[in-house]
C-alpha positions in Angstrom: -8.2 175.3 -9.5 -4.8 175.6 -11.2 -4.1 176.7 -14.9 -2.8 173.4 -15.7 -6.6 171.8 -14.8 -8.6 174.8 -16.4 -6.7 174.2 -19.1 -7.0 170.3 -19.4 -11.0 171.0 -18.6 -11.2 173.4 -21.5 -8.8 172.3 -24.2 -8.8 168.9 -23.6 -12.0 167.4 -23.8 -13.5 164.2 -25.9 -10.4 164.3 -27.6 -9.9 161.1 -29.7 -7.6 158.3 -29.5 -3.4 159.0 -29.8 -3.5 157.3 -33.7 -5.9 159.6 -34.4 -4.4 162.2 -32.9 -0.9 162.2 -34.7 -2.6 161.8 -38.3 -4.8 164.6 -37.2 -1.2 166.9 -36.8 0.7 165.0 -39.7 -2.3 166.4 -41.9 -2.2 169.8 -40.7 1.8 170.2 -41.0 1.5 168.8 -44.7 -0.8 171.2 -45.7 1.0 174.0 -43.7 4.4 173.2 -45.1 4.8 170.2 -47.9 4.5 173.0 -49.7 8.5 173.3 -50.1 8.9 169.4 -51.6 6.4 170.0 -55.0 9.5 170.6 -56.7 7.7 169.3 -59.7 4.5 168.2 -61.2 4.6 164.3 -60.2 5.7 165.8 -56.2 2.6 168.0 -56.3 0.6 165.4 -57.5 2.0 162.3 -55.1 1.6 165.0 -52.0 -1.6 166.5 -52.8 -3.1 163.2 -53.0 -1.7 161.8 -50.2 -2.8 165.0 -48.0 -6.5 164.5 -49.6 -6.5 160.4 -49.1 -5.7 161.5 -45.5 -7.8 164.6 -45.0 -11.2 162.1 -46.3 -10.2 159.5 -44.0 -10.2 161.8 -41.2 -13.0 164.3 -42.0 -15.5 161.2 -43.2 -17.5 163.1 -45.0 -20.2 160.6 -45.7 -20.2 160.3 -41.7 -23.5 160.9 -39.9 -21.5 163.2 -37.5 -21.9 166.0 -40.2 -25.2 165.5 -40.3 -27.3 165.4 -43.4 -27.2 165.3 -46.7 -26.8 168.9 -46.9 -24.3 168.7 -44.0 -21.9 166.5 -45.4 -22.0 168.1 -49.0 -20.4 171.0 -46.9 -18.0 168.7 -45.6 -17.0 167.3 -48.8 -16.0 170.4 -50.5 -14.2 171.8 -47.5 -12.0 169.0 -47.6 -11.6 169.4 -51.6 -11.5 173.1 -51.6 -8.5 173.3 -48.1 -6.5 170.8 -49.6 -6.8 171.2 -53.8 -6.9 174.9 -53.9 -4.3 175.9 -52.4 -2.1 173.2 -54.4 -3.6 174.5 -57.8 -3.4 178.4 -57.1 -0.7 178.8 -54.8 1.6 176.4 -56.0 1.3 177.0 -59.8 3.7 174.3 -60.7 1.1 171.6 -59.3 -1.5 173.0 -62.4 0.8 174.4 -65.4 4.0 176.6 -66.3 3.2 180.5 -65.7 5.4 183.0 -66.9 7.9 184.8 -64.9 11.1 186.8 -64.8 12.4 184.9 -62.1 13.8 187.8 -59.8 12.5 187.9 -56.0 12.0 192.2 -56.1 11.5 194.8 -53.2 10.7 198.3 -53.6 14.1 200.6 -54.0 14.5 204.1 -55.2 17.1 206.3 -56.9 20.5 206.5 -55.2 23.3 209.2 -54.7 24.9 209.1 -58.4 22.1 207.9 -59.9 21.1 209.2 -63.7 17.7 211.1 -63.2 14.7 209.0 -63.6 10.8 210.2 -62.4 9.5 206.3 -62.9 9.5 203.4 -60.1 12.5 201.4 -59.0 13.2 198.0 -57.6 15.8 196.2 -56.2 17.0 192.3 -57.4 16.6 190.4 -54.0 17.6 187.1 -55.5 18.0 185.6 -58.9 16.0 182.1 -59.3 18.3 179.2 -61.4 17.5 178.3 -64.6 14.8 181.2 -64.9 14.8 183.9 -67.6 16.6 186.5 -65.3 19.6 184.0 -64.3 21.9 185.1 -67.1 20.7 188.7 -67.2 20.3 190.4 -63.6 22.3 190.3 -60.3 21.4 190.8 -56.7 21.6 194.5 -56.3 20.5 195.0 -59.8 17.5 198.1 -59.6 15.1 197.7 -62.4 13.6 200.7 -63.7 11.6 199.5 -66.8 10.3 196.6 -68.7 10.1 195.8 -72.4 11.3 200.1 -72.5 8.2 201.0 -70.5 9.0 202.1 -66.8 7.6 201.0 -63.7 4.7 202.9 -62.2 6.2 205.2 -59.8 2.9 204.5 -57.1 3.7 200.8 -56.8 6.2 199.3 -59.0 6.4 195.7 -57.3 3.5 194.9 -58.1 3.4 196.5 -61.7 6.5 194.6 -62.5 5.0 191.5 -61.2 1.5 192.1 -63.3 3.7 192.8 -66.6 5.9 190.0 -66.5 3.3 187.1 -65.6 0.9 188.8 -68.5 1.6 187.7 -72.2 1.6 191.2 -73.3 5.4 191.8 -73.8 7.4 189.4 -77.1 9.2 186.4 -75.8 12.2 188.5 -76.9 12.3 192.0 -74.6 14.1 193.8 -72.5 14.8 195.0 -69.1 16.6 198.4 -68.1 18.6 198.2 -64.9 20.4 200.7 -62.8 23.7 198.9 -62.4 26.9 201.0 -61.1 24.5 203.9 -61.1 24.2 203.6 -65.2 21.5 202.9 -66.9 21.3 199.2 -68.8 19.0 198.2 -71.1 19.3 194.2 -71.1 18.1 191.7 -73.4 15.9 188.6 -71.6 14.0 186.0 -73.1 10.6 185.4 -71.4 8.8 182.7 -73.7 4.8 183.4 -73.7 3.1 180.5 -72.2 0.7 179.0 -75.3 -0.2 175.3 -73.9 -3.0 175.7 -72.0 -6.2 174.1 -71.7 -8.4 177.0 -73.4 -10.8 177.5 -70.5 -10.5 175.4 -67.0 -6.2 176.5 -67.8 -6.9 179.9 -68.7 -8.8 180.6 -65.6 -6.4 178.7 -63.1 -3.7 180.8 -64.9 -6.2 184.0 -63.6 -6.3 183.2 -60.5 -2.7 182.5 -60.3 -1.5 185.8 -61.4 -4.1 187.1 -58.9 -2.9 185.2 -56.7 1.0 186.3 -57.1 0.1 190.4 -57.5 -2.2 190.4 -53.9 0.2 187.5 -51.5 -1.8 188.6 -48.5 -5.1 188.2 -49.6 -4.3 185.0 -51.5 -2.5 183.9 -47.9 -5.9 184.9 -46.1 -8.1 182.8 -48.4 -6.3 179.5 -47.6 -6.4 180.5 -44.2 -10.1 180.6 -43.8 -10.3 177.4 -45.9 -8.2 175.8 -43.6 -9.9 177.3 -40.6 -12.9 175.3 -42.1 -11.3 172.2 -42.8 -10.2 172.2 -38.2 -14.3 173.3 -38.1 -15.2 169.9 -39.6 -12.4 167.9 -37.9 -13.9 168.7 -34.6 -17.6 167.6 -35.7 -15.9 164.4 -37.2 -14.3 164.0 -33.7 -17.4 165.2 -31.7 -15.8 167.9 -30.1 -17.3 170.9 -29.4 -16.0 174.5 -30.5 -15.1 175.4 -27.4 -12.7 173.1 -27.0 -10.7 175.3 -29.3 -11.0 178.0 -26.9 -13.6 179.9 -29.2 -16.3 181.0 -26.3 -18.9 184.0 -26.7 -19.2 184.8 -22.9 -16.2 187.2 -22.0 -15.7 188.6 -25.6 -15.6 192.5 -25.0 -12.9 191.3 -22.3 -10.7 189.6 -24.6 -10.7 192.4 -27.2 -9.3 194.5 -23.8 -6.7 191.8 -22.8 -5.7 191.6 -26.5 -3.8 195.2 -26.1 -1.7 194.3 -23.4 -0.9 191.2 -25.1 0.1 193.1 -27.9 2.5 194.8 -26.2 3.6 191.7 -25.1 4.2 190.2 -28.4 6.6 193.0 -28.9 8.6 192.8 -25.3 9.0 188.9 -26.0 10.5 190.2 -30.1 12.6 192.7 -28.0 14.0 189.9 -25.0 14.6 187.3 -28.3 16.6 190.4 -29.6 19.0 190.3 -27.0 20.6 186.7 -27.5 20.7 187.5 -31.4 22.5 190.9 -30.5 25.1 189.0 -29.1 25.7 186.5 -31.7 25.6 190.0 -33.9 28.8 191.2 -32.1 30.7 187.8 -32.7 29.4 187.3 -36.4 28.3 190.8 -37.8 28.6 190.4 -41.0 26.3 186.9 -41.1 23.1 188.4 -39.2 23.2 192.2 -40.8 22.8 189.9 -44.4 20.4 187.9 -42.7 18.2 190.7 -41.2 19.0 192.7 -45.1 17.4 189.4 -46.4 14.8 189.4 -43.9 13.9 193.1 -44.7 13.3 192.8 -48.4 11.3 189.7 -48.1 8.9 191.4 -45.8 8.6 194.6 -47.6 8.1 192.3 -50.9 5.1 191.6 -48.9 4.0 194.4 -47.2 4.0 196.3 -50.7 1.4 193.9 -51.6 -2.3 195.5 -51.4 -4.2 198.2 -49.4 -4.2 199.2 -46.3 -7.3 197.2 -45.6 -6.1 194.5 -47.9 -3.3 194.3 -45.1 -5.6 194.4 -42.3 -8.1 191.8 -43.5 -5.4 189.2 -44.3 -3.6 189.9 -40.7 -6.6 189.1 -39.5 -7.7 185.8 -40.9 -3.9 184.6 -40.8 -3.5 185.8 -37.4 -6.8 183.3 -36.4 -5.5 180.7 -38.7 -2.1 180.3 -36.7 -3.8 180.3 -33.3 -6.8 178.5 -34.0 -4.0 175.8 -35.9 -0.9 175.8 -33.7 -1.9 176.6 -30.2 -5.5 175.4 -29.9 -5.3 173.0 -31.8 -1.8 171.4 -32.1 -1.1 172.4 -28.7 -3.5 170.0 -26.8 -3.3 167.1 -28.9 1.2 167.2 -28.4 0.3 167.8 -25.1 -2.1 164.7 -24.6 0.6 162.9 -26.5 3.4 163.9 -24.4 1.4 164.3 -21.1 3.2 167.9 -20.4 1.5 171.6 -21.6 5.7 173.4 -21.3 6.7 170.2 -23.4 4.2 170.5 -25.6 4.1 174.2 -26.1 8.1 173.6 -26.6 7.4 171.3 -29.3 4.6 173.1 -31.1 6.7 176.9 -31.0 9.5 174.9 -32.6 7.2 173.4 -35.8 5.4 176.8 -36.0 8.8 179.0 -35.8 10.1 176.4 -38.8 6.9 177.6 -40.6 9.0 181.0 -41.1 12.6 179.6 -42.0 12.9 181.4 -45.2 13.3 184.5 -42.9 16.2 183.1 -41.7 17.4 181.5 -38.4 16.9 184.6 -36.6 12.9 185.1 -37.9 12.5 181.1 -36.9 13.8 181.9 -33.5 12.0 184.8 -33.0 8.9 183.5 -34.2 9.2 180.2 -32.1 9.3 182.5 -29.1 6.2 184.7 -30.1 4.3 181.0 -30.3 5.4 180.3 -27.0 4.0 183.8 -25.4 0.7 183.3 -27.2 0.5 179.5 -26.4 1.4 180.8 -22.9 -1.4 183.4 -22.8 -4.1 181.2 -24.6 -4.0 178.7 -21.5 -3.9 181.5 -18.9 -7.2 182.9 -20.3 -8.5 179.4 -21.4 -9.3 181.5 -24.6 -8.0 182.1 -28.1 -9.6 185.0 -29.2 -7.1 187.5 -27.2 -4.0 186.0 -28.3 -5.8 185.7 -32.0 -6.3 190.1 -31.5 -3.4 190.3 -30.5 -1.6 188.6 -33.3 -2.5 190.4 -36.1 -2.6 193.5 -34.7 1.1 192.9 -33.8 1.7 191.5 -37.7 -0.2 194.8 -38.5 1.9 197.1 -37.2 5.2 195.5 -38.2 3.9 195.1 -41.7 2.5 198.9 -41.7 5.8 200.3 -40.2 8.3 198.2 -43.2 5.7 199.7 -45.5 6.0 203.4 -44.6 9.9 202.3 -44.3 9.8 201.3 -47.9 7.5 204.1 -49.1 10.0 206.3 -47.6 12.9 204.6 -49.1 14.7 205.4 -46.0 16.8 202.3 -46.2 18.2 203.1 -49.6 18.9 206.7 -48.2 21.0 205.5 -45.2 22.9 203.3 -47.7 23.7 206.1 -50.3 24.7 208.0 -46.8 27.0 204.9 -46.1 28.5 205.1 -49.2 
């Protein structure tokens, strides 16, 4: 039997009709990415309900196919919690205004020149318009302290994100930079946030700054939610969970396929290098700021949490993607346009857009990761290898711009440059 049939005979089976099909991936992609268009309150509020109006329809909640009455209660607030929660918490312009500095931040330390200075440091990454650091701080800018306290020396991203969400600090403060390797001591108005409903507001605020002070974990939670919300899709549709490629028999084997996958992952990063190195030699200057802008956004986010914080949420995301883009997404495009390499194409190219605030090079990158692991999920008619594999290739990459940062190695090379 070819791949192409064990596939078909695994993946595709009772699926439901085409129109049901595209609304089925419309859905998903909004709640992946609409994201980006809640600019403002009346956006997140005309998107969410549209992705909620669309999730019911399809879910059906009150449908006998969930069973019950307990059965469908679980429906119900799967549905609610997948598509609200992540709108409210994640996306707190969708609930209420939070305070904020405004400045994207990655971990830095002290440079050649430098005054001396025993507290933590971190680097401006970008300035945000019309936010309370636009007309104080520039990109390069290292802070050092806020409101004349410094930054904990352990973990100062996230201290300076904790203090400047919090309403501990006056409206009227100040924040001391390391500009021109002198120290600045710079006025910035952060107005305390006062209108709030006094307890549902005060609580969504919580979880908010929670939610900004530990990204992974807040990025695993709506990853298992929206694991759940596939989980009652299939039931809607009457599909079994094996048509995801989620099958006990052949487990220990997967967890042993999943290392030479890994290794995979990175030979497919290191063969996308190669075209990228080229366009490097004929515009330089272009990809090294790309791949500088690359760098701190990931170490913004690999400073975030423990160790096993890190590990947990690679995890969950790392199932999320799969059990979304490639055993999901992938069979439906491909029942759509009748070809698993077209619709493989197609689905590498929505999931590599999912990381275009890398920058072109991430997106391409990424694309061609979701093509290896779409490739390998149909060869072993399972998702639980390429799933392994996954995070423990996120793992690693996260873990080594971590001990990268720590080390401040970066900011060493650049004082050596200098």
């Amino acid at each position: 039997m070819s791949w192409k049939n064990r596939a078909d005979e695994t993946f595709v089976v009772a699926m439901p009709d085409t129109g049901r099909i595209v609304l089925e991936m419309v859905l998903l992609v909004a709640l992946v990415f609409a994201g980006v268009l809640m600019l403002n309150t009346a956006a997140a509020i005309v998107i969410g309900s549209m992705e909620l109006g669309l999730a019911l329809f399809l879910v059906r909640p009150w449908s006998k196919a969930h069973g019950g009455v307990v059965g469908r209660a679980i429906a119900i607030v799967v549905v609610l919690l997948a598509v609200i929660a992540p709108t409210i918490v994640e996306r707190p312009i969708a609930a209420a205004e939070s305070r904020k500095l405004g400045a994207g931040i990655t971990a830095s330390s002290r440079e050649a020149g430098d005054p001396e200075w025993s507290g933590g440091i971190v680097r401006v990454a970008r300035v945000e318009p019309d936010s309370a650091a636009s007309s104080v701080l520039r990109v390069g800018d290292r802070i050092v302290a806020i409101g004349g306290s410094p930054l904990d020396v352990n973990d100062p991203t996230s201290d300076l994100t904790r203090r400047t969400h919090a309403n501990d600090l006056p409206d009227d403060t100040t924040v001391t930079v390391l500009r021109d390797h002198a120290l600045q001591e710079l006025p910035v108005h952060m107005p305390r946030v006062h209108a709030r409903p006094p307890r549902f507001g005060g609580a969504l605020s919580s979880l908010r700054d929670l939610a900004s002070q530990h990204i992974v974990v807040a990025a695993a939670g709506r990853g298992v939610l929206l694991i759940a919300l596939l989980f009652v899709l299939l039931r809607a549709n009457g599909q079994p969970i094996s048509s995801l490629g989620l099958v006990a028999k052949g487990a220990p084997r997967e967890v042993l396929h999943a290392m030479w996958m890994t290794a995979g992952a990175f030979a497919t990063v290191f063969v996308a290098a190669i075209p990228i190195a080229i366009a490097g030699a004929l515009g330089a200057h272009a990809v090294q700021a790309e791949g500088t802008a690359r760098s701190e956004t990931l170490g913004t986010i690999a400073a975030q949490g423990s160790f096993g914080e890190i590990v947990v949420a690679m995890i969950v995301a790392a199932l999320f993607e799969e059990l979304t883009f490639r055993a999901f997404l992938v069979p439906r495009m491909r029942v759509i346009v009748g070809s698993w390499p077209l619709a493989i194409l197609f689905v590498s190219i929505i999931f590599g857009a999912g990381h275009v605030y890398e920058g072109a090079i991430a997106t391409f990158q990424t694309a061609m990761l979701g093509v290896f692991f779409a490739i390998m999920m149909l060869i072993r008619c399972r998702i639980l290898g390429p799933s392994l594999a996954h995070a423990a290739f996120n793992t690693i990459m996260l873990l080594i711009i971590r001990i990268v940062a720590s080390s401040h190695l970066v900011e060493r090379l650049r004082s050596m440059q200098h």
